[in-house]
Each structure stands twice: as structure tokens, then as C-alpha cells.
BALO-909659 format. One record per residue: residue in three letters; x, y, z of N, C-alpha, C in turn. Coordinates in Angstrom, 2 decimals. Example, Ala and Ser with C-alpha at 12.3 -4.5 7.8 and 13.67 -1.06 7.14 Angstrom:
// BALO-909659
<r "ALA", <13.19, -5.69, 7.80>, <12.30, -4.50, 7.80>, <13.20, -3.30, 7.80>>
<r "SER", <12.85, -2.25, 7.08>, <13.67, -1.06, 7.14>, <12.90, 0.03, 7.87>>
This chain:
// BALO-909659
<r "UNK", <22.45, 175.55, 171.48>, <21.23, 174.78, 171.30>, <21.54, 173.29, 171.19>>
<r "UNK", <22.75, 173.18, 170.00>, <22.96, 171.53, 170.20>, <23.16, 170.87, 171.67>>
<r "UNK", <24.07, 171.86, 172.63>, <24.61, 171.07, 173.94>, <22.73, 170.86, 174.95>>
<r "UNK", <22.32, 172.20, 174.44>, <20.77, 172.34, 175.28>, <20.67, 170.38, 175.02>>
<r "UNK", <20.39, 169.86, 173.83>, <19.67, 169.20, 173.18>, <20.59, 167.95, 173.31>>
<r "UNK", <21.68, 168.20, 174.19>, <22.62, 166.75, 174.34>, <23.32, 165.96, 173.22>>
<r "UNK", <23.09, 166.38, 171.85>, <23.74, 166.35, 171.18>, <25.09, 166.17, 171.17>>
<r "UNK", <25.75, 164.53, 170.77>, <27.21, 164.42, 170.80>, <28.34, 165.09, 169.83>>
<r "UNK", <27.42, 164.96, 168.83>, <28.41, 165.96, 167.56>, <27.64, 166.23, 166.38>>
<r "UNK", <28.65, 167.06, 166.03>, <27.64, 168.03, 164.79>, <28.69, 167.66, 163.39>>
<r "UNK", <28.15, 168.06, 162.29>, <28.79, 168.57, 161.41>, <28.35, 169.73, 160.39>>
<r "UNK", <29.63, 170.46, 159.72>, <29.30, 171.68, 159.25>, <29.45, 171.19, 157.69>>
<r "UNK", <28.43, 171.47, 156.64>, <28.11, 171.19, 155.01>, <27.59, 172.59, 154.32>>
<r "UNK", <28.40, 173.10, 155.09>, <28.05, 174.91, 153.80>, <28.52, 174.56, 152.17>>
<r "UNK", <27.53, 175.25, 151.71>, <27.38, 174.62, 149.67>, <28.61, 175.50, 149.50>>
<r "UNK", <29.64, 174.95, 149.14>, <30.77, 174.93, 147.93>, <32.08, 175.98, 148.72>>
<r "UNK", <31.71, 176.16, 150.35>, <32.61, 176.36, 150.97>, <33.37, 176.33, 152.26>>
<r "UNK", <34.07, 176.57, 152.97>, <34.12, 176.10, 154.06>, <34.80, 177.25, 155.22>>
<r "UNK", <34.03, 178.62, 155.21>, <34.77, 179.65, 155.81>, <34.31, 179.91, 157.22>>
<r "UNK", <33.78, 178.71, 157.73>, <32.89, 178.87, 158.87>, <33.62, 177.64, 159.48>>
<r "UNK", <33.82, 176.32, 158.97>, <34.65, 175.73, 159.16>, <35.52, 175.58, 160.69>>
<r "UNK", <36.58, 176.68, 160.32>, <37.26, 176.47, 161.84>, <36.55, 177.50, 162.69>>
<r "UNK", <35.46, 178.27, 163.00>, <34.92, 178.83, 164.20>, <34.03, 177.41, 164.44>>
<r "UNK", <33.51, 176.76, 163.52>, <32.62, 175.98, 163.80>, <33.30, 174.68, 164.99>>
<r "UNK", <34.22, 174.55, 164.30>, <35.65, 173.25, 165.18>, <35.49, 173.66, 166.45>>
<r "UNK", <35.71, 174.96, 166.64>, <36.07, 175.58, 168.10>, <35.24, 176.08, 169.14>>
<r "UNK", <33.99, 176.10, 168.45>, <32.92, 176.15, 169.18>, <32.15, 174.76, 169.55>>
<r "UNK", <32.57, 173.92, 168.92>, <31.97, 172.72, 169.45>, <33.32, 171.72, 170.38>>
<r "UNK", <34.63, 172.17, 170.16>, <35.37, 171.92, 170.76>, <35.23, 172.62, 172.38>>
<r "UNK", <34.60, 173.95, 172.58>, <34.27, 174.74, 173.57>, <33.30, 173.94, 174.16>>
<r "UNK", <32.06, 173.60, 173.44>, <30.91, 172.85, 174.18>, <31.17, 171.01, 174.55>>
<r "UNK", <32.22, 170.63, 174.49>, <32.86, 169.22, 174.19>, <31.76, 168.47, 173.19>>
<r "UNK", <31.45, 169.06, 171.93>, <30.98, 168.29, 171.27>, <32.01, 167.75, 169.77>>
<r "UNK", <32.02, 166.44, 169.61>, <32.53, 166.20, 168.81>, <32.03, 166.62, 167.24>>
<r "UNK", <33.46, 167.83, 166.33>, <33.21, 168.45, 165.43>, <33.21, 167.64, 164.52>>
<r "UNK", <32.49, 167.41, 163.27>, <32.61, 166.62, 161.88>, <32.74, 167.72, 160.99>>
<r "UNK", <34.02, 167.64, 160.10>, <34.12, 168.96, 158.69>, <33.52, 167.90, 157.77>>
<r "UNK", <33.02, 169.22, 157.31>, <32.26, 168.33, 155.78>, <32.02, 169.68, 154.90>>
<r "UNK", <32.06, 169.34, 153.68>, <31.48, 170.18, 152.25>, <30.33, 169.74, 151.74>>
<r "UNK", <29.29, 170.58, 151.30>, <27.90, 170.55, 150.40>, <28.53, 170.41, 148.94>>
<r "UNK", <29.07, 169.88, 148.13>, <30.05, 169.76, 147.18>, <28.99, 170.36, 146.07>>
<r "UNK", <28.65, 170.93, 145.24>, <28.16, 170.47, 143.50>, <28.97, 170.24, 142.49>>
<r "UNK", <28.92, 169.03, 141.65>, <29.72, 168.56, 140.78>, <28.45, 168.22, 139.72>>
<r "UNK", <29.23, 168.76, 138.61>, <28.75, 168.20, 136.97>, <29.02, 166.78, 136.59>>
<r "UNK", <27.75, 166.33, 136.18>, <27.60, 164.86, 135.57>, <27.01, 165.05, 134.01>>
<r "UNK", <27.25, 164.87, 132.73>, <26.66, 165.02, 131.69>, <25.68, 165.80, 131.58>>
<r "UNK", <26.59, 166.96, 131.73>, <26.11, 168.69, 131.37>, <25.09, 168.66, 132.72>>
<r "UNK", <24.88, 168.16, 133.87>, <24.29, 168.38, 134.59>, <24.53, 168.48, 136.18>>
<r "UNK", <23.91, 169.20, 136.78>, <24.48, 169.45, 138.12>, <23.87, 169.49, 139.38>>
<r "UNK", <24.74, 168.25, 140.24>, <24.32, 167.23, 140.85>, <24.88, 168.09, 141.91>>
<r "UNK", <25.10, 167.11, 143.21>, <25.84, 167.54, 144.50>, <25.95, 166.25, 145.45>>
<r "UNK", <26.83, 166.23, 146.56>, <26.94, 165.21, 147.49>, <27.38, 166.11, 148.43>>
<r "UNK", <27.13, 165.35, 149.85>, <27.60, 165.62, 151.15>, <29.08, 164.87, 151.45>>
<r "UNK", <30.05, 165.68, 151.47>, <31.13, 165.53, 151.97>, <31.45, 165.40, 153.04>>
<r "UNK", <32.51, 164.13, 153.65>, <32.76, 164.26, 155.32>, <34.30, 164.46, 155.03>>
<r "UNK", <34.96, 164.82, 156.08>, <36.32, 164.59, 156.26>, <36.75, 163.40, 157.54>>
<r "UNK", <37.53, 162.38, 157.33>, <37.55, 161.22, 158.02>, <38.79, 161.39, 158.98>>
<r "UNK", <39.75, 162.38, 158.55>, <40.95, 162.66, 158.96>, <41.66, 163.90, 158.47>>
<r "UNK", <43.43, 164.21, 158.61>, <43.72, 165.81, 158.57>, <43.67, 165.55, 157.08>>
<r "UNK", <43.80, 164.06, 156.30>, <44.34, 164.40, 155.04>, <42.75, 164.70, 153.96>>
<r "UNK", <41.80, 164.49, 154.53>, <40.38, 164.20, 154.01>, <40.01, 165.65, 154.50>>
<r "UNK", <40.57, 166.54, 155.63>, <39.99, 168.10, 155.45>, <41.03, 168.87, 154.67>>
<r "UNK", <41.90, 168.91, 154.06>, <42.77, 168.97, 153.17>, <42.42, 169.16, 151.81>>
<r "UNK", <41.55, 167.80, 151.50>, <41.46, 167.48, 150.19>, <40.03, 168.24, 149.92>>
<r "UNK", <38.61, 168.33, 151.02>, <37.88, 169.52, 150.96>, <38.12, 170.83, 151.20>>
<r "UNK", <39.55, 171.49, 151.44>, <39.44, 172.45, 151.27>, <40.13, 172.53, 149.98>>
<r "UNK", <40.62, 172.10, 149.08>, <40.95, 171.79, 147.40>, <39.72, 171.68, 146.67>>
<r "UNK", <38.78, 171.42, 147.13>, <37.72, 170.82, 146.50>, <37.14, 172.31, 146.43>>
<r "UNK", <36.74, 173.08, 148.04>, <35.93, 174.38, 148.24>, <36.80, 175.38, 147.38>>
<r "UNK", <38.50, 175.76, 147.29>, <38.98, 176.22, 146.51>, <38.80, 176.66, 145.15>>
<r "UNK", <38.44, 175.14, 144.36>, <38.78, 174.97, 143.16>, <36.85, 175.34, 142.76>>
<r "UNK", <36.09, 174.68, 143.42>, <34.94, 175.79, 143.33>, <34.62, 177.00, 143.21>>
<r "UNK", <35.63, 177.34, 144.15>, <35.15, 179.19, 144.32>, <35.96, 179.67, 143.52>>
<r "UNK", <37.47, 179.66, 143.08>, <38.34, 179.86, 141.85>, <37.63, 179.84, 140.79>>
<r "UNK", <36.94, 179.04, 140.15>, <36.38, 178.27, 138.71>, <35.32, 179.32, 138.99>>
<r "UNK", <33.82, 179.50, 140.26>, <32.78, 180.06, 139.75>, <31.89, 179.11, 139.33>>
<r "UNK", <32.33, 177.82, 139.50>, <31.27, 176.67, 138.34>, <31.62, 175.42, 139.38>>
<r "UNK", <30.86, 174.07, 139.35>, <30.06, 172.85, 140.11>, <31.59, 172.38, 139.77>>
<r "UNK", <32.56, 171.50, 140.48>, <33.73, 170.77, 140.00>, <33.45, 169.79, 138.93>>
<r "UNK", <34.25, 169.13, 138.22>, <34.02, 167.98, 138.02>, <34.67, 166.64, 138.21>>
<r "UNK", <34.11, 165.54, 137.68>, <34.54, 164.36, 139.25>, <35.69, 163.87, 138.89>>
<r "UNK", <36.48, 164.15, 137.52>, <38.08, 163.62, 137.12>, <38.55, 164.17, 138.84>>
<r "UNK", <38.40, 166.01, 139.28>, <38.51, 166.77, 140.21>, <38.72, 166.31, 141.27>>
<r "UNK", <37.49, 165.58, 141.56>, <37.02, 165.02, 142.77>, <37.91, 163.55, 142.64>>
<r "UNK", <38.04, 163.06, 141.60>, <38.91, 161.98, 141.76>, <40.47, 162.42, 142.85>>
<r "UNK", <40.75, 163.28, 141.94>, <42.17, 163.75, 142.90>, <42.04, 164.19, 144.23>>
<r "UNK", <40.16, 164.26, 144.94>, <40.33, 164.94, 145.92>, <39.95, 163.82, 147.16>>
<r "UNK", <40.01, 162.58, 147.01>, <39.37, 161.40, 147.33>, <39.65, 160.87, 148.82>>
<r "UNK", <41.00, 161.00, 149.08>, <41.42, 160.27, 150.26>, <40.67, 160.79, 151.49>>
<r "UNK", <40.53, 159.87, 152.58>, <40.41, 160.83, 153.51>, <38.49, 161.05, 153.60>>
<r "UNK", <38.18, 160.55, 152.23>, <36.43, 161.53, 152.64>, <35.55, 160.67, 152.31>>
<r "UNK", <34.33, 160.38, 152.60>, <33.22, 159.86, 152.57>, <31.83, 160.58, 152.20>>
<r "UNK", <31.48, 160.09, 151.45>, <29.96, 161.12, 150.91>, <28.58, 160.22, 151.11>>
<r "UNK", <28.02, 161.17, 151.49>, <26.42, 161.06, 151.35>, <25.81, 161.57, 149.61>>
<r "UNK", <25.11, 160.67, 149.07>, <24.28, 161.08, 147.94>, <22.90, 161.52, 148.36>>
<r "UNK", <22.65, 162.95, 148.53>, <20.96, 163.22, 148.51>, <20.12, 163.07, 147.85>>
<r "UNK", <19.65, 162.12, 147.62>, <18.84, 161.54, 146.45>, <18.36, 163.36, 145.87>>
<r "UNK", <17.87, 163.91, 146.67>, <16.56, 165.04, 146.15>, <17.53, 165.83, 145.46>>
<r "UNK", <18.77, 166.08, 145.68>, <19.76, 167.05, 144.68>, <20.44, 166.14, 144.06>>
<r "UNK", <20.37, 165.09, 143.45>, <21.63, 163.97, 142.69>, <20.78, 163.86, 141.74>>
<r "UNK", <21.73, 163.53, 140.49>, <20.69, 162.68, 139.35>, <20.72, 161.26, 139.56>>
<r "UNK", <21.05, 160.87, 140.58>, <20.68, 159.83, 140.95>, <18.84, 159.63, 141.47>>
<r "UNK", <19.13, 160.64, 141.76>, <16.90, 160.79, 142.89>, <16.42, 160.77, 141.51>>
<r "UNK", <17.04, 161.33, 140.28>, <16.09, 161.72, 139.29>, <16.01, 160.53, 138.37>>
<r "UNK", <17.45, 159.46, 138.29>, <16.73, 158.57, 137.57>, <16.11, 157.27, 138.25>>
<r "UNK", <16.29, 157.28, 139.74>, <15.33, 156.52, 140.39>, <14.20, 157.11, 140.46>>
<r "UNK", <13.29, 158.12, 140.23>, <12.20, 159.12, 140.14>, <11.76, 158.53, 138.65>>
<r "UNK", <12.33, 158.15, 138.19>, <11.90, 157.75, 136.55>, <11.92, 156.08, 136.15>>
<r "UNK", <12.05, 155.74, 137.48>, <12.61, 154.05, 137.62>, <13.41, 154.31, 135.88>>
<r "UNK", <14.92, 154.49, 135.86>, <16.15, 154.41, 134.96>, <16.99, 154.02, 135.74>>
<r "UNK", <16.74, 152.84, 136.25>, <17.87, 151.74, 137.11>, <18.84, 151.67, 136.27>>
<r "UNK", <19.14, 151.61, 135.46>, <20.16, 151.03, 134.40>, <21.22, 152.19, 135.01>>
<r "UNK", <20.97, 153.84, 134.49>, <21.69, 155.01, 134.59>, <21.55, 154.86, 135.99>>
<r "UNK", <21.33, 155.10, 137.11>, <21.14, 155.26, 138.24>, <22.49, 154.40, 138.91>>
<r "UNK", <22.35, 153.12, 138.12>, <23.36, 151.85, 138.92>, <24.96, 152.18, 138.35>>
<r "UNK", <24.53, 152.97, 136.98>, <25.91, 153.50, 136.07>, <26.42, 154.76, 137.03>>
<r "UNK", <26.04, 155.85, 137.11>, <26.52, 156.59, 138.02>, <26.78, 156.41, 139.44>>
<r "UNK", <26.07, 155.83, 139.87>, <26.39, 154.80, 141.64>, <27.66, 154.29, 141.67>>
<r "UNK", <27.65, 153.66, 140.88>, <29.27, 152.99, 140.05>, <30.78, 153.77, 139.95>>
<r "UNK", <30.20, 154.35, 139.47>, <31.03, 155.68, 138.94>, <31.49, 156.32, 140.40>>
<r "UNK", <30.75, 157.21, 141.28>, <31.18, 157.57, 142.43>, <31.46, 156.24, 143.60>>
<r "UNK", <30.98, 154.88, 143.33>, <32.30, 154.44, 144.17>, <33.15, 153.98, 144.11>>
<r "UNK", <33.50, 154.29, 142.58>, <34.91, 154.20, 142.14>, <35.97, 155.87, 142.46>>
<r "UNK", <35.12, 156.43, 142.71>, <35.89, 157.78, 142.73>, <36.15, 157.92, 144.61>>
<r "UNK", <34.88, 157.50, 145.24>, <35.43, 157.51, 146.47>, <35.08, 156.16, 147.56>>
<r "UNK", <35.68, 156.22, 148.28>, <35.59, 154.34, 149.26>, <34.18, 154.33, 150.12>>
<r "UNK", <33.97, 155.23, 150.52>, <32.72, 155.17, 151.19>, <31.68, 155.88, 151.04>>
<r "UNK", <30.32, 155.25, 150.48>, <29.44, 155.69, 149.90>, <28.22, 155.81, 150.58>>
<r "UNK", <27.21, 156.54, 150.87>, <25.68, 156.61, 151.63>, <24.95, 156.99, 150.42>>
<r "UNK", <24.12, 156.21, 150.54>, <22.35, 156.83, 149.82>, <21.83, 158.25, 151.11>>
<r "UNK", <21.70, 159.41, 150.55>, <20.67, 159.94, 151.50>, <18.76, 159.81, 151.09>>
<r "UNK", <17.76, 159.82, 152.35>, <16.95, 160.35, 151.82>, <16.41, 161.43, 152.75>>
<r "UNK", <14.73, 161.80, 152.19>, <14.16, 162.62, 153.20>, <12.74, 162.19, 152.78>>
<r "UNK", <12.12, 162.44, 154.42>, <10.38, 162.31, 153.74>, <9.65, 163.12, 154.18>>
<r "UNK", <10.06, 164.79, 154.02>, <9.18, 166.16, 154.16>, <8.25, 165.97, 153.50>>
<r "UNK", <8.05, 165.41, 151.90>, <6.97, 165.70, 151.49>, <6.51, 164.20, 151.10>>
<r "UNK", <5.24, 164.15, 150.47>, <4.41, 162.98, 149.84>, <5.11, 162.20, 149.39>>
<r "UNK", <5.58, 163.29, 148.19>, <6.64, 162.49, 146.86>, <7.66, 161.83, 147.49>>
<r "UNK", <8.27, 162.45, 148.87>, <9.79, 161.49, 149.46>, <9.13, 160.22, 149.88>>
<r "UNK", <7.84, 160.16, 150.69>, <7.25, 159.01, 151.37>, <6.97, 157.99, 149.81>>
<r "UNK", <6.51, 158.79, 148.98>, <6.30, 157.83, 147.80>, <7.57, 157.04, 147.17>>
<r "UNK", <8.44, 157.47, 147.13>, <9.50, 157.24, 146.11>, <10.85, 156.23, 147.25>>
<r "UNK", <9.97, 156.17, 148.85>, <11.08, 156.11, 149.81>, <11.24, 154.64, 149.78>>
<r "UNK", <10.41, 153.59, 149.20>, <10.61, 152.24, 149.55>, <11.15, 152.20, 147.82>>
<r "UNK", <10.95, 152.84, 146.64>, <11.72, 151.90, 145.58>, <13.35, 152.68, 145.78>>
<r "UNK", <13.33, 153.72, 146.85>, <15.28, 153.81, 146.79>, <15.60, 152.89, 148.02>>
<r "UNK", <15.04, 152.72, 149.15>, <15.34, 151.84, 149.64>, <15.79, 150.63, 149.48>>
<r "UNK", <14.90, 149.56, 148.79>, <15.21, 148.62, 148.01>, <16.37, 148.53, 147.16>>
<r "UNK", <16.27, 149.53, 146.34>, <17.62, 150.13, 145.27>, <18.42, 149.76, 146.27>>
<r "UNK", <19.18, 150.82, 147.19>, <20.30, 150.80, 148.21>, <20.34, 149.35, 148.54>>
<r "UNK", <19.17, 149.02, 149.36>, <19.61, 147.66, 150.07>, <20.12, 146.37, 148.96>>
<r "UNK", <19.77, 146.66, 147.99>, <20.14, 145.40, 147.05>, <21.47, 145.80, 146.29>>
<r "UNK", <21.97, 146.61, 146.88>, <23.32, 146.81, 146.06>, <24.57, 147.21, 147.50>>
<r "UNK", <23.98, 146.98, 148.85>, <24.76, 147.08, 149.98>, <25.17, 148.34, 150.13>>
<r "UNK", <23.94, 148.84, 149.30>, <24.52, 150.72, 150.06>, <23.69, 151.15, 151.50>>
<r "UNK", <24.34, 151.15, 152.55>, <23.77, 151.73, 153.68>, <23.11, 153.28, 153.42>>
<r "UNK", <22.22, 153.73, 153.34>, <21.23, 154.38, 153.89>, <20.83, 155.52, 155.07>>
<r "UNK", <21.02, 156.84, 155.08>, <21.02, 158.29, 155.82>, <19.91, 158.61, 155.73>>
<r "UNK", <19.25, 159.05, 156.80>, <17.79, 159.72, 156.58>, <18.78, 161.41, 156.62>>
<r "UNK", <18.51, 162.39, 155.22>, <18.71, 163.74, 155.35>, <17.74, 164.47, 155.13>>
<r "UNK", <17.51, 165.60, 156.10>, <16.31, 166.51, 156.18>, <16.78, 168.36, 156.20>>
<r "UNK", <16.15, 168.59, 155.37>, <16.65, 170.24, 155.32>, <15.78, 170.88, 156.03>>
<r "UNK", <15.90, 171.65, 156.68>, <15.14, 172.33, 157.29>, <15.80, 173.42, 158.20>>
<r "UNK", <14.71, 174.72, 158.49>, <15.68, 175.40, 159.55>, <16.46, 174.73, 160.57>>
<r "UNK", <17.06, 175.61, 161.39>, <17.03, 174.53, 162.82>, <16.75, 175.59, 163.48>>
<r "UNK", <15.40, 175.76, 164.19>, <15.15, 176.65, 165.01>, <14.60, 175.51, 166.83>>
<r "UNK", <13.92, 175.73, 167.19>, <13.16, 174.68, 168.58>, <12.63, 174.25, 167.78>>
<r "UNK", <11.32, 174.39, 166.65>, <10.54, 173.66, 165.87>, <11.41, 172.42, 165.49>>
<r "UNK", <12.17, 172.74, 164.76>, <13.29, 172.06, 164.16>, <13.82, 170.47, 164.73>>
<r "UNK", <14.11, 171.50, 166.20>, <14.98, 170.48, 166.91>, <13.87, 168.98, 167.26>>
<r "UNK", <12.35, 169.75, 167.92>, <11.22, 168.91, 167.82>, <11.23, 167.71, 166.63>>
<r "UNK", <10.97, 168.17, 166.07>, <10.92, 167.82, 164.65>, <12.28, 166.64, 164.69>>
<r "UNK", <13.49, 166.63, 164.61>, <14.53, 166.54, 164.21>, <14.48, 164.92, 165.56>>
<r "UNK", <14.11, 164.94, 166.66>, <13.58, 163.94, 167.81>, <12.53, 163.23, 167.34>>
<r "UNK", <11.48, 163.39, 166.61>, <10.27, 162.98, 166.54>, <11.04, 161.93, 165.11>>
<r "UNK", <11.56, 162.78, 164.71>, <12.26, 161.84, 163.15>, <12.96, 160.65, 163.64>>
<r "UNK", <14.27, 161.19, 164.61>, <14.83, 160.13, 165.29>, <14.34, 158.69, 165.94>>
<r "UNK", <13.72, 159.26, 166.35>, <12.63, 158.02, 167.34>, <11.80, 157.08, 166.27>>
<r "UNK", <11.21, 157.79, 165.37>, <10.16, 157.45, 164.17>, <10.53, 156.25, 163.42>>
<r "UNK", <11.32, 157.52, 162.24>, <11.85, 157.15, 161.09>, <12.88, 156.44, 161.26>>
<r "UNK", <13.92, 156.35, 161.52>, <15.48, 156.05, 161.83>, <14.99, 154.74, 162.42>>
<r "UNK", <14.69, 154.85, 163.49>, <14.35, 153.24, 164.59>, <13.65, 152.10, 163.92>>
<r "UNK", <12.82, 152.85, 162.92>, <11.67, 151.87, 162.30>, <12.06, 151.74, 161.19>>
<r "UNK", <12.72, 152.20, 160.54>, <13.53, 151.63, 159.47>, <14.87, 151.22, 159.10>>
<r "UNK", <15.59, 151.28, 160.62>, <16.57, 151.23, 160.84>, <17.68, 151.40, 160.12>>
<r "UNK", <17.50, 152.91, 159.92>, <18.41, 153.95, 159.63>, <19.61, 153.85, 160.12>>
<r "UNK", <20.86, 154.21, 159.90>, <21.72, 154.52, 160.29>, <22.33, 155.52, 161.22>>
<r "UNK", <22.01, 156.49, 160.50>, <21.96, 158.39, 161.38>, <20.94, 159.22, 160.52>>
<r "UNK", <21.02, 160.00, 161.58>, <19.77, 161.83, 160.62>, <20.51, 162.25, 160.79>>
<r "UNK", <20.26, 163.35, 160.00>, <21.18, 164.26, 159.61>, <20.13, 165.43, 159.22>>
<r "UNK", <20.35, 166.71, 159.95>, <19.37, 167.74, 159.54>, <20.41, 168.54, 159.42>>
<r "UNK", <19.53, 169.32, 158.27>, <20.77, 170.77, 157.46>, <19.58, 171.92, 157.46>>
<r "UNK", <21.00, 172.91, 158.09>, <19.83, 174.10, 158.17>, <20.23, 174.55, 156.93>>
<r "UNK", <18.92, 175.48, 156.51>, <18.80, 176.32, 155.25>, <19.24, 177.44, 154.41>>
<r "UNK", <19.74, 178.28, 155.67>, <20.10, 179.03, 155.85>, <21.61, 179.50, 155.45>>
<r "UNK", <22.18, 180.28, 155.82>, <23.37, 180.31, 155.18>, <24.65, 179.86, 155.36>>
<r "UNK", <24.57, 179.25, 156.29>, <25.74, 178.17, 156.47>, <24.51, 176.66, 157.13>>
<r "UNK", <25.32, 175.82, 156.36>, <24.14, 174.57, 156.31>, <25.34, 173.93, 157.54>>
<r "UNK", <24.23, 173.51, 158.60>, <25.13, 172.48, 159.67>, <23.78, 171.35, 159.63>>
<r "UNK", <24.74, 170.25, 160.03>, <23.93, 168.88, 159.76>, <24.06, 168.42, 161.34>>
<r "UNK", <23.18, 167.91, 161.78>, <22.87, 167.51, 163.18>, <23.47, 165.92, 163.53>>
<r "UNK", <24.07, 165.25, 163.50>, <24.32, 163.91, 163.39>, <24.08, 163.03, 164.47>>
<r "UNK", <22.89, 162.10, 164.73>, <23.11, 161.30, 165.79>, <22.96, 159.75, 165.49>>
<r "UNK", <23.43, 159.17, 166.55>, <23.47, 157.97, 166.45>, <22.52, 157.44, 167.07>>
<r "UNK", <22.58, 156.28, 166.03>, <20.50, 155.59, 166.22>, <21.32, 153.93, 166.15>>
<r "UNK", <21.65, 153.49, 167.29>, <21.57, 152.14, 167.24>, <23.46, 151.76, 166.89>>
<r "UNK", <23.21, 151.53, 165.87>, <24.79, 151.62, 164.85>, <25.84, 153.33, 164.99>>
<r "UNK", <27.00, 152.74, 165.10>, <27.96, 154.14, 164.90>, <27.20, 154.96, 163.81>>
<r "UNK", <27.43, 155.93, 164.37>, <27.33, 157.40, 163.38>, <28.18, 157.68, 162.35>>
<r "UNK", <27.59, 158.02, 161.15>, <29.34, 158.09, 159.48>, <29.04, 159.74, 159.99>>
């Protein structure tokens, strides 16, 4: 469906593991589409539990997510980010506002905590994205005070959308592109299916693709 859809490359973000991983490499290596590894991470922040989108940038950054998916599935429980400190090189994350306590204390305008934890993960890793999404009201509502947030602190900006990926999807997933992304000049979309292994659609809108 991605090659149907001309799609240059994909990436794979299954929550807290990565056993799909290398069929996923080799099937998009089959279709010449360029593969992106990535982890759906959840990590604990003061007794609470958050998550980010993981990329791998290189061999030593898919390495350090499969330490990361390991030490998840070993434990049974969300990592935590001392964890993720050791697992750093090599990777780049997306923050989804809608699963971070970050969405929640910009949802509460608590800039103060919001800018404290922002802090915090980009000290833990070098390259940082705001994600958002605007499926519902509340994302369209809440989408210009994280915007602002991001832009005034030089965090570049991901439109992420969950959703199946069926044809609807893909519709959908074009109509966003063209829309949203162009007119707010987004960086990349990124759609994650729901389902049981989450793959993220990645294209490039203007600027390189993270």
C-alpha cells in the first residue's frame, strides 16, 4: 500500500517493542523504500507515565532501542529516563503532546513544569520534536498555545496522527499533508496505525524528513 501510494519511507514505532522490526527493514528494503527503526518508548516521570517516539539515526541508535525494548519487556514496567539516559546515542524523539505530561501541563497552561521537563529530555537526548494532532476539537483548540510554546523555545514541530491505516486512512493521511503540514509549515506527518504493530508513515513536506 505504501509503494501503491509512492511513499519514500516508512517507519516502524510498535509500543515497548521491536519484534517486527527486521521483517519490517526487509520488506521495505524489497519495495526500495527507505526503512526508519523506531520505538513507541513509555517512560515514568514523577510516578507518572508518559511516552515518546523513538528514531534510530544509525547502527549505534538501533542498538541502544533494542536495550531500551529489552529492558521494558524484562522489567514489565514504563523505563525510567536515568535508563534512557544510557540509551541516548544514536536516537532522536518525537514528544506526542496527547501521551506526554508535557500535552498535560500545556492543557493546564503549567508552562513553568512543561519548560522543566522539556529541559530535562533535551538534556537526556540531542534531538528533540514537539508532536501534535488535530483529530479532535480539543487538538484544534490547544494547537496554537503548543505551537507558540515550541516555536519560542526553537523546538521544531511534527504533525502525529493515530489512526488505522486502511485507503480511508491513506485519504485522510494526503488531505493532512497538503492541508495541515503546508499551511503551517510543518515539518513531516507522521501517521501511526492502531493496531498492533504501530507503523508511522513519514513524508516530506518542503524541509528534510527527521
Amino acid at each position: 500500500l505504501a509503494k501503491e501510494y509512492g511513499f519514500e519511507s516508512l517507519a516502524i514505532t510498535d509500543l515497548n517493542v521491536m519484534h517486527g522490526a527486521l521483517k519490517f527493514y526487509n520488506e521495505c528494503k524489497k519495495n526500495n523504500i527507505k526503512p526508519i527503526i523506531g520505538l513507541h518508548l513509555e517512560y515514568t516521570y514523577n510516578d507518572q507515565v508518559s511516552s515518546l517516539l523513538l528514531y534510530a539515526t544509525n547502527m549505534f541508535g538501533y542498538k541502544n532501542l533494542m536495550k531500551l525494548s529489552s529492558q521494558a519487556k524484562i522489567s514489565g514496567k514504563p523505563v525510567d529516563l536515568d535508563f534512557l539516559a544510557k540509551c541516548n546515542v544514536g536516537v532522536i524523539a518525537i514528544i506526542p503532546t496527547f501521551e506526554n505530561v508535557i500535552g498535560f501541563y500545556l492543557k493546564n497552561h503549567l508552562d513553568k513544569e512543561a519548560i522543566s521537563h522539556l529541559s530535562l529530555l533535551k538534556t537526556i537526548l540531542s534531538q528533540v520534536y514537539i508532536g501534535v494532532t488535530m483529530l479532535t476539537q480539543e487538538d484544534k483548540e490547544q494547537f496554537s498555545y503548543i505551537y507558540a510554546f515550541a516555536k519560542n523555545r526553537n523546538i521544531e514541530i511534527v504533525a502525529v496522527n493515530i489512526m488505522k491505516m486502511d485507503y480511508i486512512g491513506v485519504v485522510f493521511l494526503d488531505f493532512l499533508n497538503k492541508f495541515f503540514c503546508c499551511r503551517c509549515g510543518i515539518k513531516a506527518l507522521t501517521v501511526s496505525n492502531s493496531g498492533k504493530h504501530t507503523v508511522n508513515f513519514n513524508i516530506q513536506v518542503g524541509a528534510d524528513s527527521v
